[in-house]
Each structure stands twice: as C-alpha cells, then as structure tokens.
FIBA-924564 format. One record per residue: residue number from 1; residue in three letters; z, y, x of N, C-alpha, C in turn; chain. Coordinates in steps of 0.02 Angstrom, whole numbers. Layout:
residues N
<node><num>NUM</num><residu>ALA</residu><n_Z>Z</n_Z><n_Y>Y</n_Y><n_X>X</n_X><ca_Z>Z</ca_Z><ca_Y>Y</ca_Y><ca_X>X</ca_X><c_Z>Z</c_Z><c_Y>Y</c_Y><c_X>X</c_X><chaine>A</chaine></node>
...
//
This chain:
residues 90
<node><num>1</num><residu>UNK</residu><n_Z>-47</n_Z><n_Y>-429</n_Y><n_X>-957</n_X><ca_Z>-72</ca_Z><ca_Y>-423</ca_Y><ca_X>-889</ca_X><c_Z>-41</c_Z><c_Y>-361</c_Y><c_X>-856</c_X><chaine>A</chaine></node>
<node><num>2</num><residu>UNK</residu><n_Z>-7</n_Z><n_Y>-375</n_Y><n_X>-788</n_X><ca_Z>27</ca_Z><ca_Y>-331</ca_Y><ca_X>-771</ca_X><c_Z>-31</c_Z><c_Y>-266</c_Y><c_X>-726</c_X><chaine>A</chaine></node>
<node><num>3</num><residu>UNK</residu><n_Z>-18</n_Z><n_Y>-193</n_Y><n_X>-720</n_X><ca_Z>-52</ca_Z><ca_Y>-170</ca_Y><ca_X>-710</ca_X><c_Z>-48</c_Z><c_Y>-136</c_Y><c_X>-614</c_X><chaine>A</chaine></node>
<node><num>4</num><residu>UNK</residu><n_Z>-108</n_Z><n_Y>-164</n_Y><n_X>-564</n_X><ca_Z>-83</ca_Z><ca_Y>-151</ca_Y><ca_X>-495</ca_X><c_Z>-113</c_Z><c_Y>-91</c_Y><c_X>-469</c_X><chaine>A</chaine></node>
<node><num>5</num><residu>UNK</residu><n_Z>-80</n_Z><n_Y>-66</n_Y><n_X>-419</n_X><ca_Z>-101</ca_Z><ca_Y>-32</ca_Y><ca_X>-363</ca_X><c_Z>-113</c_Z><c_Y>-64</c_Y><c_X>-291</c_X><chaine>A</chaine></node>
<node><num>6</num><residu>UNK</residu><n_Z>-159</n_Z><n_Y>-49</n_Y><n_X>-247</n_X><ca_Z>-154</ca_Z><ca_Y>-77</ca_Y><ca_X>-181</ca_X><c_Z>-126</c_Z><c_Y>-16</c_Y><c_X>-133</c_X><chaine>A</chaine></node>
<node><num>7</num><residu>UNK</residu><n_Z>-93</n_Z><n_Y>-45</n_Y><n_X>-82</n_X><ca_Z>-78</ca_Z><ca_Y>14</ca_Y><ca_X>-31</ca_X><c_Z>-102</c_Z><c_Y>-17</c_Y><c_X>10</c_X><chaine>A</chaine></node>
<node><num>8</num><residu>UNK</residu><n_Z>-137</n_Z><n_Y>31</n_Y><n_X>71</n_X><ca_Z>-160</ca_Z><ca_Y>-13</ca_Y><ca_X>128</ca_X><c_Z>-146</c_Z><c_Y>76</c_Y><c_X>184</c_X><chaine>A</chaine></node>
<node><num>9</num><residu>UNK</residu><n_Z>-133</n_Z><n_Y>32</n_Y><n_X>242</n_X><ca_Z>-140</ca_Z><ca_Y>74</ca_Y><ca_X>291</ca_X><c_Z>-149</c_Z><c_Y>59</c_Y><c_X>372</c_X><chaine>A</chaine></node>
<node><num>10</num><residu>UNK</residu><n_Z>-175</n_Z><n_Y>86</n_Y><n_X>385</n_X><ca_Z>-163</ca_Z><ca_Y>76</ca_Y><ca_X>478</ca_X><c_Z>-147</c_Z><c_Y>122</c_Y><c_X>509</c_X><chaine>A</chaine></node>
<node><num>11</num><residu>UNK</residu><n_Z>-140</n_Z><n_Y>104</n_Y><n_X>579</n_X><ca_Z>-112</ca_Z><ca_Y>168</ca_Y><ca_X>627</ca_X><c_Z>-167</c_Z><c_Y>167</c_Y><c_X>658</c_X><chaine>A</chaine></node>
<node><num>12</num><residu>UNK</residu><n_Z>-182</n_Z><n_Y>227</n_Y><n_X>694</n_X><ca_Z>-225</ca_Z><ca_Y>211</ca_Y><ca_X>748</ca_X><c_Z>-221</c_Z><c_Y>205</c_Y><c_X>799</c_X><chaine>A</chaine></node>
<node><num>13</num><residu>UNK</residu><n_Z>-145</n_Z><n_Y>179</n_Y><n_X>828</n_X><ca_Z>-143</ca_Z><ca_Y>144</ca_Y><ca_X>890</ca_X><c_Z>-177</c_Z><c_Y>89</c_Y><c_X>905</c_X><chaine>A</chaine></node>
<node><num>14</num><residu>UNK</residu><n_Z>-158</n_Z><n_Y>31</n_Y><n_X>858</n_X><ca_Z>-165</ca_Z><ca_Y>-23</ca_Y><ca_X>882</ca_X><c_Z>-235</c_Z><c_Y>-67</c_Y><c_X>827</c_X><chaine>A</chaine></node>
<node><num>15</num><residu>UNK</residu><n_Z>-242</n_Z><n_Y>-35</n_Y><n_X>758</n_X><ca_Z>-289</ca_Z><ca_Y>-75</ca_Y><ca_X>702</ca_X><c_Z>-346</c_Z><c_Y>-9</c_Y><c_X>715</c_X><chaine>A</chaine></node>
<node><num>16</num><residu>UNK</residu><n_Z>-380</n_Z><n_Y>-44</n_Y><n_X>678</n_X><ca_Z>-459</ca_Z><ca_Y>-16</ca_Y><ca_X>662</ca_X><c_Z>-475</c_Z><c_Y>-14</c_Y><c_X>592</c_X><chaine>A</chaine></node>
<node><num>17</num><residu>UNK</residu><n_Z>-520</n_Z><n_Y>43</n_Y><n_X>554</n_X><ca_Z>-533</ca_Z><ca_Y>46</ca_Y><ca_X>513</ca_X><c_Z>-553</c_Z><c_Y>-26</c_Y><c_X>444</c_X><chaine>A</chaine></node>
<node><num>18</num><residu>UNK</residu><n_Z>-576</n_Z><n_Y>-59</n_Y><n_X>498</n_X><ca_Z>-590</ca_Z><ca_Y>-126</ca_Y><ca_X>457</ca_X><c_Z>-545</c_Z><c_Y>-153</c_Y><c_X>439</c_X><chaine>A</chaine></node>
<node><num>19</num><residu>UNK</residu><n_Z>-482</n_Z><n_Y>-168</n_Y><n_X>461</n_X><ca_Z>-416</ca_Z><ca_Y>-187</ca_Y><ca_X>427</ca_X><c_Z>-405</c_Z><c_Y>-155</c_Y><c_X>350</c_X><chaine>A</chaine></node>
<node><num>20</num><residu>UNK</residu><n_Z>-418</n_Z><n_Y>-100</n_Y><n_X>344</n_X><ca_Z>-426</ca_Z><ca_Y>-69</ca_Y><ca_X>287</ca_X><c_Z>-438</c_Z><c_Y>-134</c_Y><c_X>222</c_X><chaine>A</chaine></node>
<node><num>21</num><residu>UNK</residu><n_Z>-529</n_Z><n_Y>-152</n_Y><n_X>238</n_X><ca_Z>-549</ca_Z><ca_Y>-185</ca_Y><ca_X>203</ca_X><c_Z>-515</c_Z><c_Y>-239</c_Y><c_X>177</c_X><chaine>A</chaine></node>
<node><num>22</num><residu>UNK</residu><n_Z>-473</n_Z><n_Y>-297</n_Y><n_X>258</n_X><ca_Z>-453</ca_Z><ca_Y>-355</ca_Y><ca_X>233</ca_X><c_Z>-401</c_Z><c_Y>-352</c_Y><c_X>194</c_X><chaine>A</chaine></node>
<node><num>23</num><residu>UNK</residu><n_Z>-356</n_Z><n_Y>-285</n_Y><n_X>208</n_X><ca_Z>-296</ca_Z><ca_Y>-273</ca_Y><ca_X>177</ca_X><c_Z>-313</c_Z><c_Y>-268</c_Y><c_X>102</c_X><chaine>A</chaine></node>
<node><num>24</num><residu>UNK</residu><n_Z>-355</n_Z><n_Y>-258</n_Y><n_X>80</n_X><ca_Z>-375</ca_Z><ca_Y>-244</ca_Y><ca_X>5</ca_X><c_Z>-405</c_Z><c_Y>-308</c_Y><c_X>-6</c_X><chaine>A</chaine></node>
<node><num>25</num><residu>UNK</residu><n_Z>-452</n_Z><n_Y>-336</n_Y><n_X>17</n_X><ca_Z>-467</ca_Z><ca_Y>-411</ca_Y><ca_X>-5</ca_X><c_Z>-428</c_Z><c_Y>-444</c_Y><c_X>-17</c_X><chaine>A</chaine></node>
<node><num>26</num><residu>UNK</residu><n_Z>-365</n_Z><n_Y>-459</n_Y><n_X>27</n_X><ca_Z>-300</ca_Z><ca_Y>-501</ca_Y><ca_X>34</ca_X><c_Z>-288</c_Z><c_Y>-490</c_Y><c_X>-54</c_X><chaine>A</chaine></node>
<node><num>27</num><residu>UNK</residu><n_Z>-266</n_Z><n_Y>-412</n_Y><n_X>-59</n_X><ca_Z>-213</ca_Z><ca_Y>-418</ca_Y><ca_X>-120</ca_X><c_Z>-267</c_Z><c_Y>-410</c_Y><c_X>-179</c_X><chaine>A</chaine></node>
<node><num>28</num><residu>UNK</residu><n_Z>-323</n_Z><n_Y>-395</n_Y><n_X>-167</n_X><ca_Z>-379</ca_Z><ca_Y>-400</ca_Y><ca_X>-220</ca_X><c_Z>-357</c_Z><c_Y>-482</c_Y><c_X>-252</c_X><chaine>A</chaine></node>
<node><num>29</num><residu>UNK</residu><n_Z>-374</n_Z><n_Y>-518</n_Y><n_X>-192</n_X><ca_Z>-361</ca_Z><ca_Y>-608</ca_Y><ca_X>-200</ca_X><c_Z>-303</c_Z><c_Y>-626</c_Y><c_X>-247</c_X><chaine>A</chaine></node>
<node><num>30</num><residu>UNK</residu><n_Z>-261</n_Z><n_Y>-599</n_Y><n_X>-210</n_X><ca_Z>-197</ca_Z><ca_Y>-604</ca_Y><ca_X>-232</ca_X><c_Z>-194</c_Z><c_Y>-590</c_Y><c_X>-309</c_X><chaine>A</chaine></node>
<node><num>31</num><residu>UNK</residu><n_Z>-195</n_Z><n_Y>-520</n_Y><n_X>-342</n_X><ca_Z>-205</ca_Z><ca_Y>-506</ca_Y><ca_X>-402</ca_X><c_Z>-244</c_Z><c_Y>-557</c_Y><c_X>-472</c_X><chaine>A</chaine></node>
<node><num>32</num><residu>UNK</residu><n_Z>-299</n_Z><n_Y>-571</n_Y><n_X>-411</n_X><ca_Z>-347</ca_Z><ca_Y>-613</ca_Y><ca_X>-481</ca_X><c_Z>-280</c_Z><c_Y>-678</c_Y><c_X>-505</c_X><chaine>A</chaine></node>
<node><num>33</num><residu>UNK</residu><n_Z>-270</n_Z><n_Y>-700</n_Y><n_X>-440</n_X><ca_Z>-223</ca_Z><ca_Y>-763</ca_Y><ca_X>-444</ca_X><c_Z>-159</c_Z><c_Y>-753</c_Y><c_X>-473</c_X><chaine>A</chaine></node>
<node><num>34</num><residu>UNK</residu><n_Z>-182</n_Z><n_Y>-692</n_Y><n_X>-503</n_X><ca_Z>-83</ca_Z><ca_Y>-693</ca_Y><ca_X>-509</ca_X><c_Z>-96</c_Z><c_Y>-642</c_Y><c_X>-588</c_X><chaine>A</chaine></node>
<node><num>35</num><residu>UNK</residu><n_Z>-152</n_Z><n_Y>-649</n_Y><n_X>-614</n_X><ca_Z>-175</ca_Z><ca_Y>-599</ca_Y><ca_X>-668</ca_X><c_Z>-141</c_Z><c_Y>-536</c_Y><c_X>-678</c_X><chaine>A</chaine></node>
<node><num>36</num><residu>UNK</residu><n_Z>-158</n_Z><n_Y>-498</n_Y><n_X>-624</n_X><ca_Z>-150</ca_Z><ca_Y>-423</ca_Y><ca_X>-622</ca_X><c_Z>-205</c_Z><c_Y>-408</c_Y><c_X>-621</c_X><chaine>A</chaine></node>
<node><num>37</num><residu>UNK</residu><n_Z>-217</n_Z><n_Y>-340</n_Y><n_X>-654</n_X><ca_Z>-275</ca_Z><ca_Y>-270</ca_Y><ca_X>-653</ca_X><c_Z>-266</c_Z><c_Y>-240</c_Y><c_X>-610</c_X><chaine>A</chaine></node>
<node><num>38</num><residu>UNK</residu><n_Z>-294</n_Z><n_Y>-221</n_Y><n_X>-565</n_X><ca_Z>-305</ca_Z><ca_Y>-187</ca_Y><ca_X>-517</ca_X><c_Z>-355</c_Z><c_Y>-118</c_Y><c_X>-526</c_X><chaine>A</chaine></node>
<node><num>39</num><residu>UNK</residu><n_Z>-285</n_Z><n_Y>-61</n_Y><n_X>-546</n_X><ca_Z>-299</ca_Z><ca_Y>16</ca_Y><ca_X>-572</ca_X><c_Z>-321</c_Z><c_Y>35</c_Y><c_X>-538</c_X><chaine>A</chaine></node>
<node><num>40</num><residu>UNK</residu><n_Z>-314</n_Z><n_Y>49</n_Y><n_X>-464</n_X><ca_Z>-306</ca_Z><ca_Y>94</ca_Y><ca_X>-425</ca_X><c_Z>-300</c_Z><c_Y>78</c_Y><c_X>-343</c_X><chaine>A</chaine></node>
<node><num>41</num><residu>UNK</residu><n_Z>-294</n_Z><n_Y>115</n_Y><n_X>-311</n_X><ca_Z>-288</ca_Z><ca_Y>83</ca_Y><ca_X>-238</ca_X><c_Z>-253</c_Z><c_Y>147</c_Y><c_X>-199</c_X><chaine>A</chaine></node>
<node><num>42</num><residu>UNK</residu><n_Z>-223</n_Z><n_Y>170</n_Y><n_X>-162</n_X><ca_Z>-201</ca_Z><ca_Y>217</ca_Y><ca_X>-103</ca_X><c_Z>-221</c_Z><c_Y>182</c_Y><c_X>-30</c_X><chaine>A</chaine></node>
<node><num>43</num><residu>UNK</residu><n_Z>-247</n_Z><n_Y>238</n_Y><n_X>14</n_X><ca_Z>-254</ca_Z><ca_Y>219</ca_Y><ca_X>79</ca_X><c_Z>-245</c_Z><c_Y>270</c_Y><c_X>119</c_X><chaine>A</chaine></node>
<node><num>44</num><residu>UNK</residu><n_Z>-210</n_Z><n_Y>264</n_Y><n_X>182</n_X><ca_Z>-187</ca_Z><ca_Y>313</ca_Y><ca_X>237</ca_X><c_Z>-213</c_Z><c_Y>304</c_Y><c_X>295</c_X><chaine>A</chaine></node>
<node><num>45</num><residu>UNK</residu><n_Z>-253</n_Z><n_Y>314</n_Y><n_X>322</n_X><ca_Z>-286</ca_Z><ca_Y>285</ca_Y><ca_X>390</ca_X><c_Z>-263</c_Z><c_Y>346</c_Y><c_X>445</c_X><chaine>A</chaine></node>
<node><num>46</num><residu>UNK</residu><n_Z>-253</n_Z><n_Y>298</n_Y><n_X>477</n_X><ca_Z>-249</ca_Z><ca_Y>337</ca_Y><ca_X>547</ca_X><c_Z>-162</c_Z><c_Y>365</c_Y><c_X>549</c_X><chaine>A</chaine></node>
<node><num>47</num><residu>UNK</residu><n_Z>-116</n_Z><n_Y>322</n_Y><n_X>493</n_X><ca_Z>-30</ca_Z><ca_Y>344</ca_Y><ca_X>508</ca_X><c_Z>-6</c_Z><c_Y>307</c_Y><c_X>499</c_X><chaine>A</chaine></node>
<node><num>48</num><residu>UNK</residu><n_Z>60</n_Z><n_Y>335</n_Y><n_X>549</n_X><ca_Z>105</ca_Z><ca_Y>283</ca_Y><ca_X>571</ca_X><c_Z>136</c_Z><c_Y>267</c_Y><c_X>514</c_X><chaine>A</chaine></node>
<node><num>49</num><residu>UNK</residu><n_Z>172</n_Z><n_Y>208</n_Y><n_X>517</n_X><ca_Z>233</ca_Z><ca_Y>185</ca_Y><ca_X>479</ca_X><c_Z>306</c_Z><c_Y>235</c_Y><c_X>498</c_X><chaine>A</chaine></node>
<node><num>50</num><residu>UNK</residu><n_Z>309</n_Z><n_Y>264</n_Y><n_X>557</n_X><ca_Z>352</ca_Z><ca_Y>282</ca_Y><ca_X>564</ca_X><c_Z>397</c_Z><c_Y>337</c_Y><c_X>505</c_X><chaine>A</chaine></node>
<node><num>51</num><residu>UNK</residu><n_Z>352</n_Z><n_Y>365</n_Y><n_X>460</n_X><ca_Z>369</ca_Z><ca_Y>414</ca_Y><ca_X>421</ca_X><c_Z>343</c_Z><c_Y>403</c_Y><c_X>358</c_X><chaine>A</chaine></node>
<node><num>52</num><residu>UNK</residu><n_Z>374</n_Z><n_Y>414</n_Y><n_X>310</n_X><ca_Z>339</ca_Z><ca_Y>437</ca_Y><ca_X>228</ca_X><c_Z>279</c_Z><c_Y>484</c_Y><c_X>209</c_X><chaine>A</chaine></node>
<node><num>53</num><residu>UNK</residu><n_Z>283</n_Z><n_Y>520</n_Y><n_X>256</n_X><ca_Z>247</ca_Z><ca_Y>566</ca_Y><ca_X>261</ca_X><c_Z>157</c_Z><c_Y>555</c_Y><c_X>258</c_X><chaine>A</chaine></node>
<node><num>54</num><residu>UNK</residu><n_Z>140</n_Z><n_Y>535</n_Y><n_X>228</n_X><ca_Z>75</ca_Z><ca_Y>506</ca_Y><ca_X>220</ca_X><c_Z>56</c_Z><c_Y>519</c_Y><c_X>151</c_X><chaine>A</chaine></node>
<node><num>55</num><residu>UNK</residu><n_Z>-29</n_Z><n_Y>564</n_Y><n_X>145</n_X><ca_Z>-43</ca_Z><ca_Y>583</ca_Y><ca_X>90</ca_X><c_Z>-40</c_Z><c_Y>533</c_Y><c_X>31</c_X><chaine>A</chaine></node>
<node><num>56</num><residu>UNK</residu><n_Z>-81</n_Z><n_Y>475</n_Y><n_X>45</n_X><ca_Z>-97</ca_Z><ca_Y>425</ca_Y><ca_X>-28</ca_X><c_Z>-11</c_Z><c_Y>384</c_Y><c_X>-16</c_X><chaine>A</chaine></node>
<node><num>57</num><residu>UNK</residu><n_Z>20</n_Z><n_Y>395</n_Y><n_X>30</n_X><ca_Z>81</ca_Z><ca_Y>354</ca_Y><ca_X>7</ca_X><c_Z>134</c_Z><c_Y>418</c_Y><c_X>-50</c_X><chaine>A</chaine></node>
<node><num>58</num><residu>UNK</residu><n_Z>118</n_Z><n_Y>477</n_Y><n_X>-30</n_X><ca_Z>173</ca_Z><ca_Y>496</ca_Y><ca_X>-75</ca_X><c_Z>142</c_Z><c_Y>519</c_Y><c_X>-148</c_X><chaine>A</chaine></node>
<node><num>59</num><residu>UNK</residu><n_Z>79</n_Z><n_Y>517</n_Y><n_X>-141</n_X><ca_Z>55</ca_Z><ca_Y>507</ca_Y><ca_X>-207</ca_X><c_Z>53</c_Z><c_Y>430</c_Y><c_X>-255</c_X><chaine>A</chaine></node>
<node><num>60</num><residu>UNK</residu><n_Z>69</n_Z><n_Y>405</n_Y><n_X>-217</n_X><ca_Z>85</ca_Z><ca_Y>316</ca_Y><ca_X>-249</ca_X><c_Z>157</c_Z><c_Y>318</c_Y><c_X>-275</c_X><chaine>A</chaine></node>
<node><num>61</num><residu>UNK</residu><n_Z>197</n_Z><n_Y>361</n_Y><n_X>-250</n_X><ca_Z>270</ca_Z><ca_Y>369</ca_Y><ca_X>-289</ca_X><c_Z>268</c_Z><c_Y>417</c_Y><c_X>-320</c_X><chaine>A</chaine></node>
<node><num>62</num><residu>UNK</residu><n_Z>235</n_Z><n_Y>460</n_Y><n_X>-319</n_X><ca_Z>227</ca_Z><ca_Y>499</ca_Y><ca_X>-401</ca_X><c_Z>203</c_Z><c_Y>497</c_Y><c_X>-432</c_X><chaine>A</chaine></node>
<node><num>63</num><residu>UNK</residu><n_Z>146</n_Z><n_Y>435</n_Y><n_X>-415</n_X><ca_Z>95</ca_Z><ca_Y>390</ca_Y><ca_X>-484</ca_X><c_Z>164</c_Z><c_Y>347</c_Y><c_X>-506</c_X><chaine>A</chaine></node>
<node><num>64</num><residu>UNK</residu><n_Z>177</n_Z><n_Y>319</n_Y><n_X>-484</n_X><ca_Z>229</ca_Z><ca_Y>279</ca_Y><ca_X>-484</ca_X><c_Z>284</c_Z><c_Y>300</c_Y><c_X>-531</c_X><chaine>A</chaine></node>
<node><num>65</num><residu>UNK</residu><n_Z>325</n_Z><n_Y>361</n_Y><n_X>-529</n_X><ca_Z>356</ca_Z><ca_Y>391</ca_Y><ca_X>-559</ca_X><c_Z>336</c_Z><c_Y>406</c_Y><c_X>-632</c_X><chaine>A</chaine></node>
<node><num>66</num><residu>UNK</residu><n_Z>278</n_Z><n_Y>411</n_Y><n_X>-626</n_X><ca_Z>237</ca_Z><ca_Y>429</ca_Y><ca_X>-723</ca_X><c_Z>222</c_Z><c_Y>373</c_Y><c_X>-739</c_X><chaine>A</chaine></node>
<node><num>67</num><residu>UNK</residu><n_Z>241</n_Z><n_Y>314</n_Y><n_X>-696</n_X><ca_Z>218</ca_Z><ca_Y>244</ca_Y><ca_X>-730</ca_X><c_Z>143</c_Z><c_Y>225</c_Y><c_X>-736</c_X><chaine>A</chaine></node>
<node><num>68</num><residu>UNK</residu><n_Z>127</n_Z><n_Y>237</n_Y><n_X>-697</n_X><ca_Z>59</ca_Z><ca_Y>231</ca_Y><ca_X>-699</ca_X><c_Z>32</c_Z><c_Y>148</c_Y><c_X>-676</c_X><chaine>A</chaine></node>
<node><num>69</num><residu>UNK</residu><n_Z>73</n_Z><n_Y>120</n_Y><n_X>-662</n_X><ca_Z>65</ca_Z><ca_Y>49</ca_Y><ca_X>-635</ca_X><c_Z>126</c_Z><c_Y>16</c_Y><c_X>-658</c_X><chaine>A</chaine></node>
<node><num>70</num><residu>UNK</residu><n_Z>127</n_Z><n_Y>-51</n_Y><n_X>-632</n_X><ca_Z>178</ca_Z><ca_Y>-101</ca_Y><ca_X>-650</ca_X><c_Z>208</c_Z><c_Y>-124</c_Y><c_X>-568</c_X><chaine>A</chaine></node>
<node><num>71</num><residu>UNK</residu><n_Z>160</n_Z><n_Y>-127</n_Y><n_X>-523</n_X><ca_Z>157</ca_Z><ca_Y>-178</ca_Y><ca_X>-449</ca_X><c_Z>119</c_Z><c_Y>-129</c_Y><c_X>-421</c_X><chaine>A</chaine></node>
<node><num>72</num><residu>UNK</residu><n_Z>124</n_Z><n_Y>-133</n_Y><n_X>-367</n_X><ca_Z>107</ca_Z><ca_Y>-125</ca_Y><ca_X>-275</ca_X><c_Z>88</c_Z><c_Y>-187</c_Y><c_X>-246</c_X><chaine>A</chaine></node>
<node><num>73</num><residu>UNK</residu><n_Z>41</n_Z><n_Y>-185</n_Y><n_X>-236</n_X><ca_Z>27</ca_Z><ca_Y>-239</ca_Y><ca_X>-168</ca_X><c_Z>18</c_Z><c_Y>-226</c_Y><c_X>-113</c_X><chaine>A</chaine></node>
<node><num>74</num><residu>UNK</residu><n_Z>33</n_Z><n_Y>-234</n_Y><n_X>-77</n_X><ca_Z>21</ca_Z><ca_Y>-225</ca_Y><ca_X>-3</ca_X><c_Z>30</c_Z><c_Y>-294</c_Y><c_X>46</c_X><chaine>A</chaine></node>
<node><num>75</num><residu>UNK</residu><n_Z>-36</n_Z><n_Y>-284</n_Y><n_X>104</n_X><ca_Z>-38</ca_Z><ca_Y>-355</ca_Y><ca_X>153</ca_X><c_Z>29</c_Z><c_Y>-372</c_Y><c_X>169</c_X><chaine>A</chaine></node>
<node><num>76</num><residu>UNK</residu><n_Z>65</n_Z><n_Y>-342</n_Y><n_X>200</n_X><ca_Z>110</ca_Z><ca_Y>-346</ca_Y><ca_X>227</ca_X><c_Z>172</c_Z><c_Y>-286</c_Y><c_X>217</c_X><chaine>A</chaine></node>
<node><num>77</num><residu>UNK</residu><n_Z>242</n_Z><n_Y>-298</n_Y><n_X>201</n_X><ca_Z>295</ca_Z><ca_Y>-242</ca_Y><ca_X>207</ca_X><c_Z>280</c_Z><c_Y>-200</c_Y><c_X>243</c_X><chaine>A</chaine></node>
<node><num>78</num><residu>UNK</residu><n_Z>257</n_Z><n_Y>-192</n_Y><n_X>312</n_X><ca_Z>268</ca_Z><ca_Y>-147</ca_Y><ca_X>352</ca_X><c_Z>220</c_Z><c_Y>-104</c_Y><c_X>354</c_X><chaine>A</chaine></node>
<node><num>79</num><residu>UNK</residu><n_Z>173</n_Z><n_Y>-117</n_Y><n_X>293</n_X><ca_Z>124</ca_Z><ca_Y>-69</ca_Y><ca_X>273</ca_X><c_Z>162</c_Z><c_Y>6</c_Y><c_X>229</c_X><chaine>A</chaine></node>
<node><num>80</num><residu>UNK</residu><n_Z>220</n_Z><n_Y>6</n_Y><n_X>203</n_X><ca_Z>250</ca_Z><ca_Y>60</ca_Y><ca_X>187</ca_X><c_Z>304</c_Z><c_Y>76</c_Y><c_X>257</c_X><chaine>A</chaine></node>
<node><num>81</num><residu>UNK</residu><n_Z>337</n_Z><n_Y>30</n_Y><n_X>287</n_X><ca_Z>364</ca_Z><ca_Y>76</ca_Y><ca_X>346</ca_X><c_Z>363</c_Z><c_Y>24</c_Y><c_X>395</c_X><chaine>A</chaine></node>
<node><num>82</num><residu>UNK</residu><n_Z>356</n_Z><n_Y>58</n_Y><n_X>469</n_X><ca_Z>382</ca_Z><ca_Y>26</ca_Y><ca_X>513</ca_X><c_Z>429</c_Z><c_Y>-2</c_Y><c_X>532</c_X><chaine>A</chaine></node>
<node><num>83</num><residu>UNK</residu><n_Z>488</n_Z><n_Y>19</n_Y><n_X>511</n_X><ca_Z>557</ca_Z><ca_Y>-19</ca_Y><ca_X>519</ca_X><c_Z>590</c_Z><c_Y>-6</c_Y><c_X>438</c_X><chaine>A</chaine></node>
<node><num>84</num><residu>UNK</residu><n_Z>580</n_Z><n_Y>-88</n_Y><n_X>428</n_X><ca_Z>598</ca_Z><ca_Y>-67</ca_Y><ca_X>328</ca_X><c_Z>670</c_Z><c_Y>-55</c_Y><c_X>353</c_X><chaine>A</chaine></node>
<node><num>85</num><residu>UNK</residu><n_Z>731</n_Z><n_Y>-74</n_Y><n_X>394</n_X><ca_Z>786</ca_Z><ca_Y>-52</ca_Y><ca_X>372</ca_X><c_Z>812</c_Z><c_Y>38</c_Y><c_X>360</c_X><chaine>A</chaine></node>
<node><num>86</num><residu>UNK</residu><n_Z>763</n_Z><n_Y>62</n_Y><n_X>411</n_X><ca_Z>764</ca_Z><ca_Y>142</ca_Y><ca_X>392</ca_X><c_Z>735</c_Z><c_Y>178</c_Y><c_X>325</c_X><chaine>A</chaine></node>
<node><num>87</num><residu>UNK</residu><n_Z>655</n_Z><n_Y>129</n_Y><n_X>327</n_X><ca_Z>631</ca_Z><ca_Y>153</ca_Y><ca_X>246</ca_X><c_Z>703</c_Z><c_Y>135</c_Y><c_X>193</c_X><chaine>A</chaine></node>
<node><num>88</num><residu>UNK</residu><n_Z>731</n_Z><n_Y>88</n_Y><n_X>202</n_X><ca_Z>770</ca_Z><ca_Y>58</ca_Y><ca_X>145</ca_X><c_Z>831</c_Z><c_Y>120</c_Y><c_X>145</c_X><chaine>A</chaine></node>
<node><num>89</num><residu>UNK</residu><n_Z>842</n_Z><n_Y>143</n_Y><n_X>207</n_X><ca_Z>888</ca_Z><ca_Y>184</ca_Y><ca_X>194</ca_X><c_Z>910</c_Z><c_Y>247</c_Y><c_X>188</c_X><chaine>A</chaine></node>
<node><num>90</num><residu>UNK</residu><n_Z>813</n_Z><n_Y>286</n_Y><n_X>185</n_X><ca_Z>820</ca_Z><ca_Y>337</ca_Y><ca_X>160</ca_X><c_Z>792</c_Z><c_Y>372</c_Y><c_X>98</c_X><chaine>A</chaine></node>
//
C-alpha cells in the first residue's frame, strides 16, 4: 500500500475556505479507491499559486525529500502552481 499526502489550497481571491474540505474529500475518495494510506495532509489557505512560496507547500518537499510519502494528491494541478509551465520550469 502506497503511502499519501494531500495538498490542498486556495487563494483568496476567488475560493472560500470550504473548498478546502472538498479538495480533501475528492482525494480522500480517491485514495480509498486506489489503496493508498493517507499519512498526512498540507494546506495553504489564503495563497496564490503564483509562487512556491507557501508554508505547508514547502514543507511537503522537504517531507518529501526524507521520503516520508510515496504520492501527493491534489484536486487539481493547479493546486501547486498557477501556471504549471513556470512551476515546471523553475
């Protein structure tokens, strides 16, 4: 059984705190169906995609780094950046 993390985040332009929730139900769902453990979770409320710069996201890559998981889930890509071709390219 592979071992997960969830990332979830919003901005607070345009989502609301409750997105939070579905974003974690989604990949909660997801996990059972797909027999992952679900270790752990990171959440950033209230930041943009525009930047890395987000507390529980850069602690998810240095959990990450000690191996502390196997998978990431997240609702959607653009929950780690707003424009993946820039995330991808820096």
């Amino acid at each position: 059984m592979k071992k997960a993390v969830i990332y979830a985040r919003y901005s607070s332009s345009r989502q609301r705190e409750e997105s939070i929730e579905r974003q974690i139900e989604i990949c909660m769902d997801y996990a059972v169906h797909n027999d992952m453990m679900i270790v752990g979770s990171y959440i950033d409320r209230k930041k943009t995609g525009k930047s890395d710069a987000r507390p529980d996201f850069q602690k998810m890559i240095y959990d990450s780094s000690r191996h502390q998981f196997d998978v990431v889930l997240v609702w959607r890509y653009d929950r780690f950046a707003r424009n993946m071709d820039d995330h991808a390219a820096s």
